[in-house]
Backbone as CSV, one residue per row, in Angstrom:
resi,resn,N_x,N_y,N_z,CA_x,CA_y,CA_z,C_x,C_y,C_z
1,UNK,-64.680,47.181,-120.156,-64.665,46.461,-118.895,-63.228,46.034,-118.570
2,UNK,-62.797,46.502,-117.340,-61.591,45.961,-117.174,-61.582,44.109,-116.444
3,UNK,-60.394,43.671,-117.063,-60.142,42.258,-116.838,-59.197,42.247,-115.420
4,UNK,-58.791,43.189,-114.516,-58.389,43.107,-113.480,-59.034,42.936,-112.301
5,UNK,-58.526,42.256,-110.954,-59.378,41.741,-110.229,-58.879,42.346,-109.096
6,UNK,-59.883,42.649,-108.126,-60.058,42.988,-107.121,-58.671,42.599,-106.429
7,UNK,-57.943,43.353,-105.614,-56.584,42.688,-104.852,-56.594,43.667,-103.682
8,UNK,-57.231,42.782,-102.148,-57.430,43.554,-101.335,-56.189,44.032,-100.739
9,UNK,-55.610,44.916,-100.261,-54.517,44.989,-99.213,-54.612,45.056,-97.719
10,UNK,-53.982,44.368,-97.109,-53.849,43.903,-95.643,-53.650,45.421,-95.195
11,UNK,-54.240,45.489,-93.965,-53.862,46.737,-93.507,-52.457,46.443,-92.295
12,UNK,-52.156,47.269,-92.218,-51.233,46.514,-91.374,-51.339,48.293,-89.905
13,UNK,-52.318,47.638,-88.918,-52.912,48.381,-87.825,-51.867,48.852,-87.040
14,UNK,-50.011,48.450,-86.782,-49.370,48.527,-86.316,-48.291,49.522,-86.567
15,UNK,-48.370,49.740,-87.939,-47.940,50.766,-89.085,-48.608,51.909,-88.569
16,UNK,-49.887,51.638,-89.218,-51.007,53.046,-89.331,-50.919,53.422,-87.660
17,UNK,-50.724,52.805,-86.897,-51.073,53.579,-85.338,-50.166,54.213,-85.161
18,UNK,-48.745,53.763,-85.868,-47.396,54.425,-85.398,-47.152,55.565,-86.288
19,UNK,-48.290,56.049,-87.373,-47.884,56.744,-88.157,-48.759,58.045,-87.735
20,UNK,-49.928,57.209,-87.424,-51.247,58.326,-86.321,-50.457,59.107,-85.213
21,UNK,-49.497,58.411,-84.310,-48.747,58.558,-83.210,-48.222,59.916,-83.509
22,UNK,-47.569,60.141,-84.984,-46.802,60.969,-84.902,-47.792,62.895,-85.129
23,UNK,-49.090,62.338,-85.673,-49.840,63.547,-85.836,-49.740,64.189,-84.386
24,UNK,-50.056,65.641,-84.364,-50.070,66.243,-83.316,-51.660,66.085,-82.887
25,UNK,-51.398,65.890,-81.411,-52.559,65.619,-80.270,-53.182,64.338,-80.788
26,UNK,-52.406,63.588,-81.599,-53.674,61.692,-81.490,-53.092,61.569,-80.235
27,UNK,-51.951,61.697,-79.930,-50.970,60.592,-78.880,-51.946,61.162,-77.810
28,UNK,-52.424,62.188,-77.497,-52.653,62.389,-76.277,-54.198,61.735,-76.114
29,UNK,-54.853,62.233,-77.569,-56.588,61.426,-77.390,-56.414,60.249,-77.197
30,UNK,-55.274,59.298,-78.147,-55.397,58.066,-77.910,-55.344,57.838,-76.580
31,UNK,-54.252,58.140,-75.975,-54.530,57.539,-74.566,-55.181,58.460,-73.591
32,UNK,-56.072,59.190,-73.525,-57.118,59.437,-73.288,-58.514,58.176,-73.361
33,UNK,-58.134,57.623,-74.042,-59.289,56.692,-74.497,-59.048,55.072,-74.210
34,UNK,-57.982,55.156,-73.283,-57.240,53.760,-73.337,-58.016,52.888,-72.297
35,UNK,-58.208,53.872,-71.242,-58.977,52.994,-70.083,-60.801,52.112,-71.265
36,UNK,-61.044,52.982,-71.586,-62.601,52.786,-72.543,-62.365,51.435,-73.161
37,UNK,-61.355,51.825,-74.317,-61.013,50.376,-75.362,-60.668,49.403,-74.491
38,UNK,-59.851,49.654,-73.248,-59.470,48.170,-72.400,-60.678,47.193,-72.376
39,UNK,-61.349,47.943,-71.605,-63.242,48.032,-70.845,-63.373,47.034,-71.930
40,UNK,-63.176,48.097,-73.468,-64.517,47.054,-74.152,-63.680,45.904,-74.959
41,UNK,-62.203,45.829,-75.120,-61.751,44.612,-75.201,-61.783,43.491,-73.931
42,UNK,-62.259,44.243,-72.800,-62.612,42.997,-71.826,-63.817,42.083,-72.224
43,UNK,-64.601,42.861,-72.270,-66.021,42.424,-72.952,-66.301,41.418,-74.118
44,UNK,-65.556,42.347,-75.054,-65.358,41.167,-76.548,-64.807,40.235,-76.282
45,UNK,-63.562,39.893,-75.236,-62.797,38.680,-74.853,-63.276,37.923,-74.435
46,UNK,-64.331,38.204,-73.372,-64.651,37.291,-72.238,-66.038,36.671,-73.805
47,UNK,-66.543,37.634,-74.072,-67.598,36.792,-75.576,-66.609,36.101,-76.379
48,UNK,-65.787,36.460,-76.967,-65.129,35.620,-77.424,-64.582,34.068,-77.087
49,UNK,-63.875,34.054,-75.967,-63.715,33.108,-75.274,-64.790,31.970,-74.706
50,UNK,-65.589,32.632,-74.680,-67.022,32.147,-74.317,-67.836,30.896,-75.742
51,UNK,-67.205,31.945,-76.614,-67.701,31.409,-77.914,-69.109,31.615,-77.719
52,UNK,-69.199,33.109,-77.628,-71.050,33.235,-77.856,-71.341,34.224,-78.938
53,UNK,-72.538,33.955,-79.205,-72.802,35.707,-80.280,-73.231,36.503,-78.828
54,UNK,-73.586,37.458,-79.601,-74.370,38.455,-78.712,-75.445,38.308,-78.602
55,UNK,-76.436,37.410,-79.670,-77.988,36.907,-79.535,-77.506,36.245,-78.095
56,UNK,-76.453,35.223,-78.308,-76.534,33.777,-77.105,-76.379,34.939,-75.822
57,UNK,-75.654,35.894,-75.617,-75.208,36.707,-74.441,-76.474,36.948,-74.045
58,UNK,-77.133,37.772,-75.266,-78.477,38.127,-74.137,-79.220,37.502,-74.395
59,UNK,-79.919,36.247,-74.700,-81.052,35.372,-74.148,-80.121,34.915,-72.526
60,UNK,-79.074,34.749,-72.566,-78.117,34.545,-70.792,-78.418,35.494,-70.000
61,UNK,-78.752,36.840,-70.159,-78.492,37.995,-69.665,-80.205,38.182,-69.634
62,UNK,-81.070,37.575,-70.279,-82.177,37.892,-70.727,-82.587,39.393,-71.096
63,UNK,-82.456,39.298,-72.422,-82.092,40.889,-72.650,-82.709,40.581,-74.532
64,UNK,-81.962,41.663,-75.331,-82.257,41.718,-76.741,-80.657,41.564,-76.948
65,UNK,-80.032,40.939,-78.561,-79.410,41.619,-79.305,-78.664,43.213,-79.577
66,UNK,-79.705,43.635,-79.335,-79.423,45.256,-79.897,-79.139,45.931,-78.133
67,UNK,-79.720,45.098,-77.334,-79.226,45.643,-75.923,-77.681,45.581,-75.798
68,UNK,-77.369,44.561,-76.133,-76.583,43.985,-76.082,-74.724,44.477,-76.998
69,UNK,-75.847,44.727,-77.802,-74.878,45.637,-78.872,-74.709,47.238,-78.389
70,UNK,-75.624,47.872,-77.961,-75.660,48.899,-77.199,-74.572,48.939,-76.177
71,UNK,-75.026,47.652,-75.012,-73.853,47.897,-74.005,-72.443,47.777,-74.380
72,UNK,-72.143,46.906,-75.066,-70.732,46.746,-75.899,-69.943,48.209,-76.570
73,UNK,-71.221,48.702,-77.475,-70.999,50.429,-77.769,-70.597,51.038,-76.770
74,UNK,-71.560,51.246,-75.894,-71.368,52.069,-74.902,-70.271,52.533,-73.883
75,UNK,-69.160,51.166,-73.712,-68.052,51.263,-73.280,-66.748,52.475,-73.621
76,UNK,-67.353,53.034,-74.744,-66.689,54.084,-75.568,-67.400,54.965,-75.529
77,UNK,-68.565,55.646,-74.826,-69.382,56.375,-75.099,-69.333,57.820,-73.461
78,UNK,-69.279,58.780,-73.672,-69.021,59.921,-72.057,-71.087,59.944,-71.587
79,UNK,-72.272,59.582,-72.712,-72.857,60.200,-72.318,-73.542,58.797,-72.366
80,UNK,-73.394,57.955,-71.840,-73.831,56.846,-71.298,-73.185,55.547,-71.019
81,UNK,-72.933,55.243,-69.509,-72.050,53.918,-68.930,-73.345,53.028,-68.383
82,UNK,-72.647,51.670,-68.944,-73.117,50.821,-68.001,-73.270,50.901,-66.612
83,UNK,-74.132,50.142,-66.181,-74.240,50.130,-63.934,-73.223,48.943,-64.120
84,UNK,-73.060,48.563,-62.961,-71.785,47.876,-62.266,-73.103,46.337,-62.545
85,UNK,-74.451,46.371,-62.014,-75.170,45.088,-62.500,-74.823,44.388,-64.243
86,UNK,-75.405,45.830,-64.736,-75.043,45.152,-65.746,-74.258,44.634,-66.546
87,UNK,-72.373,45.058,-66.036,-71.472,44.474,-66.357,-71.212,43.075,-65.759
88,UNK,-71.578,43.070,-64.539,-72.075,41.683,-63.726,-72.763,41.179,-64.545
89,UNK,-73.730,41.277,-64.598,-74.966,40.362,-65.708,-74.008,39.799,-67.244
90,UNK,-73.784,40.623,-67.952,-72.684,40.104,-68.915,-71.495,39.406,-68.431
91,UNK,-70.498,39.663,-67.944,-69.588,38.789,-67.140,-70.665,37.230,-66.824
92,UNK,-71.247,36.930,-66.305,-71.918,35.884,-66.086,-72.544,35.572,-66.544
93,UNK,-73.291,35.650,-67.757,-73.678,35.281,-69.396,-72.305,34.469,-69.851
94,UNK,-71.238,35.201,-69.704,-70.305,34.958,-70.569,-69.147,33.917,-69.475
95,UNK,-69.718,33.327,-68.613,-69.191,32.679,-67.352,-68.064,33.072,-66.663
96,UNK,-67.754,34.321,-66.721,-66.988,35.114,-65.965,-67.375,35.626,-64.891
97,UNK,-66.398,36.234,-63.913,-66.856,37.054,-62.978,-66.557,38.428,-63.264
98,UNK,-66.908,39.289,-63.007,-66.732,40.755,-63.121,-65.989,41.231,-61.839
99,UNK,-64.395,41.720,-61.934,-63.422,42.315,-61.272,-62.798,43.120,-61.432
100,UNK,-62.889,44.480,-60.781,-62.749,46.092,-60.855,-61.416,46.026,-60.290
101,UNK,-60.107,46.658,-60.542,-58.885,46.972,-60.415,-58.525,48.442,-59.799
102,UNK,-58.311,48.695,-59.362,-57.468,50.643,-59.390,-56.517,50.216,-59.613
103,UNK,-55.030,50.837,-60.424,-54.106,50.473,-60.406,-53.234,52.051,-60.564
């Protein structure tokens, strides 16, 4: 039995992305995918900020958990988007308003 102990290492996400960067074609998927992750760091923020779980979101939203977790998924997903309600409906669970940009 070894007497050594577990010693996690920090990842350091800022490293590894810049090191991904340099493989051929991430740079281009990644940002391919940038509008998506925005989307669903809007989402986690506005919960976050909110200080809710996702149970509290959807009993607000009157919904399930796993709905809930679904729509959050889904922000990353080509073969299924949220409707424009139901990002409304979350936004206002989470006492936000929901506001669409072109830029």
């Amino acid at each position: 039995m070894h007497s050594e102990q577990f010693k996690p290492v920090r990842l350091d996400t800022k490293a590894e992305l810049a090191r991904a960067m340099q493989r051929p074609g991430f740079k281009a998927a990644w940002e391919g995918l940038e509008e998506e992750y925005a989307a669903l760091n809007e989402l986690l923020q506005a919960r976050k900020q909110a200080g809710l779980t996702q149970e509290e979101v959807a009993a607000r939203m009157g919904t399930t958990k796993s709905a809930v977790s679904r729509l959050e998924a889904s922000i990353r997903s080509e073969s299924h988007s949220p409707s424009f309600a139901t990002l409304r409906k979350y936004a206002h669970a989470c006492g936000k308003r929901l506001v669409i940009k072109m830029v």
